[in-house]
N, C-alpha and C positions, 0 to 999 in steps of 0.2 A: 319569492320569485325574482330571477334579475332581469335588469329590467334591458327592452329590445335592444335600445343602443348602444350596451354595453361590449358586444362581438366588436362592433366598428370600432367603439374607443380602444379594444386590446390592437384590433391590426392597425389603428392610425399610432398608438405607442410604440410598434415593433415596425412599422415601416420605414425602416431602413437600411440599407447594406449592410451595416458596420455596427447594426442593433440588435444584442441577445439577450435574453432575462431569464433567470433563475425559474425553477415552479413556485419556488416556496415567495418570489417577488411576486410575480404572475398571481398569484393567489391570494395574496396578500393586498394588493391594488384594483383586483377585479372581480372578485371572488373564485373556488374552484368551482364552481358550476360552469360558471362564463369560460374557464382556461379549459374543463374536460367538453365543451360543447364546440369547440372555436377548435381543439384537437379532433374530434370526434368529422368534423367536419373539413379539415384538411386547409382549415385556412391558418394553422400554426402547424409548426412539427417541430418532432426533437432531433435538434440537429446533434447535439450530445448528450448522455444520459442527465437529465433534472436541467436541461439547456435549451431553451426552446426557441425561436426566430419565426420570422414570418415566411409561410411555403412558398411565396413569390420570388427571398431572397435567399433560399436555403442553399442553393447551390453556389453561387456568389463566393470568390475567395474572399473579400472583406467579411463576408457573415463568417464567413466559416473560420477564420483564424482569427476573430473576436471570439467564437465560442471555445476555441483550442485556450485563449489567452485567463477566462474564465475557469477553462474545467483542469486543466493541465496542471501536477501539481509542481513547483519549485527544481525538481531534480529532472525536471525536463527540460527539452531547446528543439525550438522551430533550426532546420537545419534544411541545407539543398538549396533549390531550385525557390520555395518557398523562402526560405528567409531573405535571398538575396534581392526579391520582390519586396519584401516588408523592411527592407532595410534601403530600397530606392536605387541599387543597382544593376536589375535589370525589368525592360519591363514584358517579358514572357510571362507568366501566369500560368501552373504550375494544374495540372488536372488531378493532380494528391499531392497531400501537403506531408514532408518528412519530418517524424520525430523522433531525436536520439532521448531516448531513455535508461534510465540505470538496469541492469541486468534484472533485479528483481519486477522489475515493474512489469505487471498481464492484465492489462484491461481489453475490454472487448473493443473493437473500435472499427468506423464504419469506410467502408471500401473507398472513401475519398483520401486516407490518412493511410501513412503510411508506418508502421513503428517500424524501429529499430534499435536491439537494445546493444549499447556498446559502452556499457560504463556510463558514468559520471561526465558530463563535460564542464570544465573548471572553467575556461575562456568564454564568456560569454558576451553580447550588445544585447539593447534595449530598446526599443523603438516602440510608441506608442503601447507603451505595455506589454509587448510582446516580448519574450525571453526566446532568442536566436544565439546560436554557434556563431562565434568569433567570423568574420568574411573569411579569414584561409580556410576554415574548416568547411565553411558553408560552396563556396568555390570548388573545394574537393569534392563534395558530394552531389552536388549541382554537376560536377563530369560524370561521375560516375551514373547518377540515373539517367542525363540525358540521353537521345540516342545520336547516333557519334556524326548525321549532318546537323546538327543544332550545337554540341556542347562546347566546341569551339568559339565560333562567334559572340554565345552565352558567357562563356570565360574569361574570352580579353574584354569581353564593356564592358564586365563588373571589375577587373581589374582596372581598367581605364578609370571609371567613373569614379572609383573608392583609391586613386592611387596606390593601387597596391603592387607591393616589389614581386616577380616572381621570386627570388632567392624567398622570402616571405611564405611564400605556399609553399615551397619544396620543404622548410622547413618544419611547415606541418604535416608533409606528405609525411617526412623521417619516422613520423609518431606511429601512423596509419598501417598496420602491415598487408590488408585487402583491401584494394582500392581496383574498382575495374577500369581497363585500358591505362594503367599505372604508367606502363613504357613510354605512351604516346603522351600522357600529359605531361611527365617529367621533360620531353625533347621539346614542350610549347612551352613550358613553366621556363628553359634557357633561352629560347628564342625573346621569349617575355622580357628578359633582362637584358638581352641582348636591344631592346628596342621595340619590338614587332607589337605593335598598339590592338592591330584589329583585325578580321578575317581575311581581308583584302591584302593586306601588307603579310601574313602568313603565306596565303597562296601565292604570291607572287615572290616572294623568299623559295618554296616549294620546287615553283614550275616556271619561275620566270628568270631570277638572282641566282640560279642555282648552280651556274658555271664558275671554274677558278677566276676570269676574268673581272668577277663584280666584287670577291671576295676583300678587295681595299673598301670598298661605299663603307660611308659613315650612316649612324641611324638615329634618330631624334634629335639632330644638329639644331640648335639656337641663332638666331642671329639678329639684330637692330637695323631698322631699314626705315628711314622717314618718321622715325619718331617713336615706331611702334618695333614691338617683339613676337617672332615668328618663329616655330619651329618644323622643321622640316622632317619628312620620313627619311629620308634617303639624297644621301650626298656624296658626291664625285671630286674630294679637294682637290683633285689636281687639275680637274677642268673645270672648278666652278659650278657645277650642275647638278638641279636637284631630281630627285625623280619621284614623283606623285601618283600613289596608288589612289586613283578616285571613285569611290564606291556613291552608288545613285543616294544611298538612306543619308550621307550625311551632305553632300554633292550636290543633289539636285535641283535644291532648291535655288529661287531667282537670288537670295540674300547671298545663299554659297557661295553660290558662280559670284557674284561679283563680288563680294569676301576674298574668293582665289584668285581673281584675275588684278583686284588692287594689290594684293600679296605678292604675286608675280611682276609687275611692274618696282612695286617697289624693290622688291631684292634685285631685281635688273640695275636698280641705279648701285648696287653692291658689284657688279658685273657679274653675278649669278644666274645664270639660265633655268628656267624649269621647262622637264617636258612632264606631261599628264599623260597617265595611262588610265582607260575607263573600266569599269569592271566587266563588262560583259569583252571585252578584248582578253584581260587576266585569264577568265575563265572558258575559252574557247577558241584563243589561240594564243597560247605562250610564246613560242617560236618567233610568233610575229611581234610581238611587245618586245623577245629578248633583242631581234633585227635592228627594231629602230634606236633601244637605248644603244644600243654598241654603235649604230652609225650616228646618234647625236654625239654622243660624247668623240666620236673620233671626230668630226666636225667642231666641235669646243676646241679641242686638239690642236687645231692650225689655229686657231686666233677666232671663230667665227663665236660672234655673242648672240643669240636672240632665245626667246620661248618657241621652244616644238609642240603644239596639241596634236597629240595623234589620234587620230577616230576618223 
């Protein structure tokens, strides 16, 4: 007979997010009475076939793609929306987790998982064990299942965060022959190269920059100012003037704001102007954003130096 405290010691073993054990471990450590009574009663489950976690953390992506990392054999890759999570560039969190598998591969698999068989993928990273598609692949398909007000913003951070080239993705798009919203990602994948960092700086290329007159601004300009190196979205060489899409997520904050406004000061002693533009302006009235850059800059124009905050 086992003995009482032995249920407790299985769920104090598996308490954890990021904790899954084999049956034949599970059995092995605690015996199979203690694993079929501790199943029987809902305080373990199999998260994948002979995989089991604790029921508290089953739904958990940490559980869940420790027990993919486990059961999954070699010719498989975490891929999507998922991988680019396990690989730390973006932090959305994926409500099924995609797997490219080779054409023969047919196992049963449970409604959080998503398979997909496309071959073999040769390109692969590594992260904590985990076997993921290469970032441009993982990037392509992270657009494709997103849905299309998410996978934008989802696309430039991971490019951001992982410096990745668009020319880089296109080239793995070349590979791809279905990819869904193909058109629209390949016109973001040029913008990507062209400069265009993050959702904010899209939209307002879109619906703000989008007359022949902004067509000279420079994009991801560099410059040395007091000591330190800054680089700017968008520049106006012939008047010196920069233009700052500022979005609240990376903005908001007290460290931001005063991050940007010593930034501003210092490129002032360059004789550089910046005006900010805030997001909820980008997104709610273009017209009026495109108003004030065309009258700062005509104001640069005659000779006038200072920083514009508009809001």
């Amino acid at each position: 007979m086992s003995r009482p405290n032995r249920s407790s010691e299985l769920v104090g073993y598996l308490d954890a997010p990021n904790k899954c054990a084999r049956s034949t471990e599970l059995a092995r450590t605690f015996d199979r009475k203690v694993v079929r009574t501790a199943a029987a009663s809902g305080l373990i489950v199999e998260t994948l076939p002979g995989i089991f976690s604790l029921a508290t953390h089953a739904g958990e992506f940490a559980t869940r793609i420790e027990a993919l990392r486990m059961w999954l054999p070699r010719s498989c890759v975490v891929s999507g929306l998922a991988a680019l999570h396990v690989l730390e560039l973006t932090d959305r969190v994926p409500a099924r987790i995609t797997v490219v598998a080779p054409n023969d591969y047919h196992p049963r698999v449970p409604p959080w998982m998503r398979l997909k068989r496309t071959g073999r993928v040769t390109r692969r990273e590594i992260r904590s064990g985990v076997m993921c598609a290469a970032r441009e692949r993982a990037v392509i398909c992270a657009w494709a299942e997103l849905p299309d007000r998410e996978r934008v913003s989802v696309v430039l951070d991971a490019m951001r965060r992982s410096n990745l080239k668009g020319s880089a993705v296109l080239r793995e798009l070349a590979k791809m022959p279905r990819v869904r919203g193909r058109r629209e990602l390949v016109r973001l994948l040029e913008e990507a190269s062209d400069g265009i960092q993050s959702f904010l700086e899209h939209r307002a290329r879109r619906t703000v920059l989008n007359t022949p007159d902004f067509r000279s601004l420079q994009r991801q300009v560099t410059f040395t100012a007091m000591g330190k190196t800054y680089t700017v979205d968008t520049y106006d060489e012939a008047t010196r003037t920069v233009i700052e899409f500022d979005g609240a997520r990376f903005h908001g904050s007290r460290e931001r704001k005063a991050y940007d406004n010593a930034r501003d000061a210092a490129l002032l002693t360059l004789g550089i102007a910046t005006i900010r533009i805030g997001y909820d302006d980008v997104m709610t009235r273009p017209a009026w954003c495109r108003e004030v850059i065309r009258r700062a800059i005509a104001a640069r124009a005659t000779g006038t130096q200072r920083v514009v905050n508009a809001g």
